[in-house]
C-alpha positions in Angstrom: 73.9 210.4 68.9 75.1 207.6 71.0 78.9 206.8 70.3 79.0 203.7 72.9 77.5 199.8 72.6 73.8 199.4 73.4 75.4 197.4 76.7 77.4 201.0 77.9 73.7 202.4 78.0 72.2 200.2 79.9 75.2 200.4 82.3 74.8 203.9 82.7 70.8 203.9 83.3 71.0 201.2 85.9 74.0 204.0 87.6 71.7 206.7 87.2 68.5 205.1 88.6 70.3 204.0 92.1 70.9 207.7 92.7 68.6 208.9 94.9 69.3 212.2 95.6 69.4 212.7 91.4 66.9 210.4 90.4 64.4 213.2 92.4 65.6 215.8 90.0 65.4 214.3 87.0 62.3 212.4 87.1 60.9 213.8 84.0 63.9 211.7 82.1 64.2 208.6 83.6 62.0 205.9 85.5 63.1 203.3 87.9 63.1 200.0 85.5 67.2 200.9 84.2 65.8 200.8 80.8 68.2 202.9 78.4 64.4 203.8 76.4 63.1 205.6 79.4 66.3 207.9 79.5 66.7 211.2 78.0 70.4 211.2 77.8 70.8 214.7 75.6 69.2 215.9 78.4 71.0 214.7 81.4 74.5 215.4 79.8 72.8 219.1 79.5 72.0 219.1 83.2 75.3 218.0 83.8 77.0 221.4 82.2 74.6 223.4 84.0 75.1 225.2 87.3 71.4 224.7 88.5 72.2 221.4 90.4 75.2 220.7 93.1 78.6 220.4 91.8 78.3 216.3 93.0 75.1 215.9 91.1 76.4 217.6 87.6 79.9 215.3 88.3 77.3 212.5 88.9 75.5 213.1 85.7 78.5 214.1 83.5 79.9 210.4 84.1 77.0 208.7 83.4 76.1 210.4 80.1 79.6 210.0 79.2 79.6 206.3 79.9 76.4 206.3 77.4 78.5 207.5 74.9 76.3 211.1 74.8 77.6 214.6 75.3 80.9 214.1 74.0 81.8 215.9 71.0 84.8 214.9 68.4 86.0 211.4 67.7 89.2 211.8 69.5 87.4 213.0 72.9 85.1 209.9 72.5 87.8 207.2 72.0 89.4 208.6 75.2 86.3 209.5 77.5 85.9 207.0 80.4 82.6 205.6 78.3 84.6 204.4 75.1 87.2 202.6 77.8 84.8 201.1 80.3 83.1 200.0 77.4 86.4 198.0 76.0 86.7 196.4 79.1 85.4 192.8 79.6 83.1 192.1 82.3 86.2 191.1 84.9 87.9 193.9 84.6 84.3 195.8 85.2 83.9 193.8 87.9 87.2 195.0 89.3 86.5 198.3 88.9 83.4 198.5 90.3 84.2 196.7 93.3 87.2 198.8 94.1 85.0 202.4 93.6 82.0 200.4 96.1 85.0 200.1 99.1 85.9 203.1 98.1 82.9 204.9 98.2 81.7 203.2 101.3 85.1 204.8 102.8 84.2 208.4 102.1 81.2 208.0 103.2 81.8 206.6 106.7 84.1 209.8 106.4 81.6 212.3 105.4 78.9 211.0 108.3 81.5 211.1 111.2 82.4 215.1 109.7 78.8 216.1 109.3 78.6 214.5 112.7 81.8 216.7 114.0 79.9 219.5 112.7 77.2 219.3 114.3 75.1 219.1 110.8 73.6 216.0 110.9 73.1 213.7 114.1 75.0 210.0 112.6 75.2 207.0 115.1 78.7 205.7 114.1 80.4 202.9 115.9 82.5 205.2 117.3 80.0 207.1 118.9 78.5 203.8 120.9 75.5 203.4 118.7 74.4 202.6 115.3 71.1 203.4 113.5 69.1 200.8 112.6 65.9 200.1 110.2 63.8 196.8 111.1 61.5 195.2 108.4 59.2 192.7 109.6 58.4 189.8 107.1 55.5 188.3 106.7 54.6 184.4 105.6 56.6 183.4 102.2 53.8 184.4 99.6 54.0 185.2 95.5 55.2 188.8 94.9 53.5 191.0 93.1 53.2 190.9 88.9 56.0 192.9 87.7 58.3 193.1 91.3 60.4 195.9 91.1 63.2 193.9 92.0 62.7 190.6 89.9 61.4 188.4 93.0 59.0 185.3 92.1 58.1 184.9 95.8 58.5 187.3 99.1 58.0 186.7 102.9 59.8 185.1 105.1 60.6 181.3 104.1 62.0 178.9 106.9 65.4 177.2 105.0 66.0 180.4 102.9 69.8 181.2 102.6 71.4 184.6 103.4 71.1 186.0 100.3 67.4 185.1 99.2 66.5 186.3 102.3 68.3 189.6 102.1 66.6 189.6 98.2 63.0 189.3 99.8 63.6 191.4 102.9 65.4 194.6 101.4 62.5 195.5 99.6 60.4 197.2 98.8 59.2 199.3 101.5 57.7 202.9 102.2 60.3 204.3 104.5 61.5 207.8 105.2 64.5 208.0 103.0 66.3 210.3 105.4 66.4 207.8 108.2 67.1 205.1 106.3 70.3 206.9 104.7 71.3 207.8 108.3 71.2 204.2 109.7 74.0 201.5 109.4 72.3 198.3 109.8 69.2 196.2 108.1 66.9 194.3 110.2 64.9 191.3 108.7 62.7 189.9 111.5 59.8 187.5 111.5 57.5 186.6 114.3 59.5 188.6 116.6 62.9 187.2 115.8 65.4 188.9 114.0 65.8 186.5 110.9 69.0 188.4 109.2 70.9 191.5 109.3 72.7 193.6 106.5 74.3 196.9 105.8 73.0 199.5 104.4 75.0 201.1 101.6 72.6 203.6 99.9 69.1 203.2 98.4 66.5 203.2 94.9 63.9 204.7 94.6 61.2 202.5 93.0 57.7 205.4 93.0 56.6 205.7 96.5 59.0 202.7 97.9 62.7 202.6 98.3 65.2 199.2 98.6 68.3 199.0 100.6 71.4 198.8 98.9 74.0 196.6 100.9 75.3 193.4 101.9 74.0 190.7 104.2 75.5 189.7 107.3 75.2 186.2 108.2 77.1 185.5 111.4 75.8 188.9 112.9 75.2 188.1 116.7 71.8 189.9 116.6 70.6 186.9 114.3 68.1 184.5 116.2 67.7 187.0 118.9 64.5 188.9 120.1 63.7 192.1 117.5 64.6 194.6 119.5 62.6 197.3 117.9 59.1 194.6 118.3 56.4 196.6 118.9 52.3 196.5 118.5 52.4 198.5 115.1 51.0 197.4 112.1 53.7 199.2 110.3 56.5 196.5 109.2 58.9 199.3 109.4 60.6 200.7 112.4 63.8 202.7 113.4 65.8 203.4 116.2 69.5 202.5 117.8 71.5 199.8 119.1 74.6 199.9 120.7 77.5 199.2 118.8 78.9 196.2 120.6 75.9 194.2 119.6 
C-alpha cells in the first residue's frame, strides 16, 4: 500500500523512467509515459533489496520506491523516510533540492568520465583532453509532430524565429541513436541546411521504445552557433557523431 500523496508517485515514476541504464532492466514494470498506473512499485522496491542488480541500480530503485511511499514498513519509518519529507515540501523547496542534486550529479560525473578515462576503461573526450564528443541532429522544415509526441511537442522541425529553448524542445528529440555514444559525448548539435542552428549539453538520456532524447541544457551564445555543421555529410541519417576540439 502507498503511504505518500498521489503527486509523490508521479514524482517518483517520472525519476524512474529518465534512468536509462534501469529502465532496461525493469521494462516489464514501467513504460516510458511517467504514469504512476504503468508502475509496479511492490516490485521495484523488491528489486531494490535484491542483489541481482548493481549496488547503484538497487540505491537507485530503493529511493524511488521510497519516495512513492512503497516498501517502507511501520508508521514511524514512513513519517521519517525521504518520501514522507520530500513529499511535505512545497514545490520551491523541491525545486531547490533538485537543482542542487542536478549540479551535483553533473559534478561526479565529469569525475567518473575523466577516472574511467585515467583508467583506461572507457575512451571520454573531456575538455581537458583537447576534445569533446559531439552528437549532430539535423532538422528538418518546421512540420506537425506526430499524434501522441513522446515529449508533448505540437510542432517539430526547424522554425526560423524559434527561441533557444523551443528549439532545444524540437531538436533533442526523439532520435534513434546509439545510446553509448550519445552518453559519451558532451555537446548537442541542432543544425539545419548545413548550419549549426543551436548547441546544448548533454546531461543524460530517456528512453522512449526504440528512440532516446537528450537531457541537458541549451547553449545560446555558443560560438559554434551560425557556423558550418561540421559533421555535414551526404547521409540520409540526421544523426552523426564525432569530435571537436575543445576551444571551439
Amino acid at each position: 500500500m502507498p503511504l505518500h500523496s498521489r503527486h509523490s508517485e508521479q514524482d517518483a515514476a517520472a525519476i524512474l523512467v529518465s534512468s536509462p541504464s534501469v529502465l532496461s532492466k525493469i521494462a516489464g514494470y514501467v513504460h516510458t509515459d511517467s504514469s504512476a498506473e504503468n508502475v509496479d512499485w511492490d516490485r521495484v522496491a523488491e528489486l531494490a533489496e535484491r542483489n541481482i542488480l548493481s549496488s547503484v541500480d538497487r540505491a537507485f530503485l530503493g529511493i524511488c520506491a521510497d519516495i512513492a511511499g512503497h516498501g517502507i514498513t511501520g508508521e514511524d519509518a514512513a513519517a521519517s523516510s525521504f518520501g514522507a519529507r520530500w513529499d511535505a515540501l512545497d514545490w520551491q523547496h523541491q525545486a531547490i533540492i533538485a537543482g542542487v542534486l542536478t549540479s551535483s550529479a553533473q559534478s561526479k560525473r565529469t569525475n567518473e568520465r575523466r577516472l574511467l578515462g585515467k583508467t583506461g576503461l572507457v575512451d571520454y573526450h573531456e575538455a581537458d583532453r583537447e576534445e569533446l564528443n559531439v552528437v549532430r541532429v539535423r532538422l528538418g522544415a518546421d512540420h506537425p509532430a506526430v499524434v501522441n509526441d513522446a515529449l508533448g511537442r505540437e510542432r517539430v522541425g526547424y522554425r526560423e524565429g524559434a527561441s533557444a529553448n523551443e528549439l532545444w524542445q524540437r531538436g533533442r528529440g526523439v532520435w534513434r541513436m546509439q545510446p553509448d555514444r550519445v552518453i559519451a559525448s558532451q555537446l548537442l548539435l541542432i543544425a539545419h541546411a548545413g548550419i549549426i542552428r543551436l548547441v546544448g549539453t548533454i546531461d543524460g538520456v530517456t528512453i522512449h521504445g526504440d528512440r532516446l532524447a537528450i537531457i541537458g541544457s541549451p547553449l545560446p551564445d555558443h560560438p559554434l552557433i551560425g557556423q558550418a555543421d561540421p559533421l555535414d555529410n551526404a547521409s540520409q541519417n540526421p544523426v552523426a557523431y564525432g569530435s571537436l576540439e575543445a576551444e571551439v
